[in-house]
C-alpha positions in Angstrom: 66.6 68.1 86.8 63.6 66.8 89.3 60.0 67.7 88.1 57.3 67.5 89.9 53.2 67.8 88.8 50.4 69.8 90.3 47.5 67.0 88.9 43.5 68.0 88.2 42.9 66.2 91.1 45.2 68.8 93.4 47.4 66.0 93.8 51.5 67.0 94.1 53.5 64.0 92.2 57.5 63.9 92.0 58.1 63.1 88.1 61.5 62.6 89.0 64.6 63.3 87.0 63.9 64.4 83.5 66.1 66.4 81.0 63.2 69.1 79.9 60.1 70.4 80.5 58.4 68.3 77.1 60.0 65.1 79.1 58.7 65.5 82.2 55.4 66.5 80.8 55.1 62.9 78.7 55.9 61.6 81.7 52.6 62.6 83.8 50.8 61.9 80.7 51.7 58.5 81.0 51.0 58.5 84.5 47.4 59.7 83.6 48.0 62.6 86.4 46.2 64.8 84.2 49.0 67.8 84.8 47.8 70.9 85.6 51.3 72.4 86.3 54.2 70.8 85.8 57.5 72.8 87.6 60.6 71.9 88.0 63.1 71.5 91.0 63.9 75.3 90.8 60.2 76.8 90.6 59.3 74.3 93.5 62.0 75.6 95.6 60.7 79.3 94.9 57.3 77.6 95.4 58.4 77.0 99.0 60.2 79.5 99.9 57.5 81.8 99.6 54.6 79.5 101.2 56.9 79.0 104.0 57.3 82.3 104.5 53.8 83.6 104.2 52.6 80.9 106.3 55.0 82.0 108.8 53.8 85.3 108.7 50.0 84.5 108.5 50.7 81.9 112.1 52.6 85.1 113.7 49.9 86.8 112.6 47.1 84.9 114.0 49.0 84.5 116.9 49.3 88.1 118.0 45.8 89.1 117.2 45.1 86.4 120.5 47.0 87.4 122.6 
């Protein structure tokens, strides 16, 4: 499963494929990404889903309110 790391920096970083959580989570220590969140391929799709979404609704939004 792909993870990717949310880092203290706000940096996003694809961990890549990992078989768990503990893995992936070495592997961004390694890195020195200083993990703030680490998710995996499933979470992140939610993840996008959702700010897709609301940032569809929040452009509609701002959109009408100029017209």
């Amino acid at each position: 499963m792909i993870y990717f790391c949310l880092s203290s920096e706000g940096d996003l970083y694809n961990l890549g494929d990992h078989g768990d959580f503990d893995s992936a989570d070495c592997c961004a220590q390694d890195m020195q990404l200083h993990p703030i969140w680490v998710i995996n391929e499933h979470t992140a799709r939610n993840w996008s889903e959702f700010l897709t979404e609301q940032l569809a609704n929040t452009i509609s939004t701002e959109h009408e309110a100029t017209k």
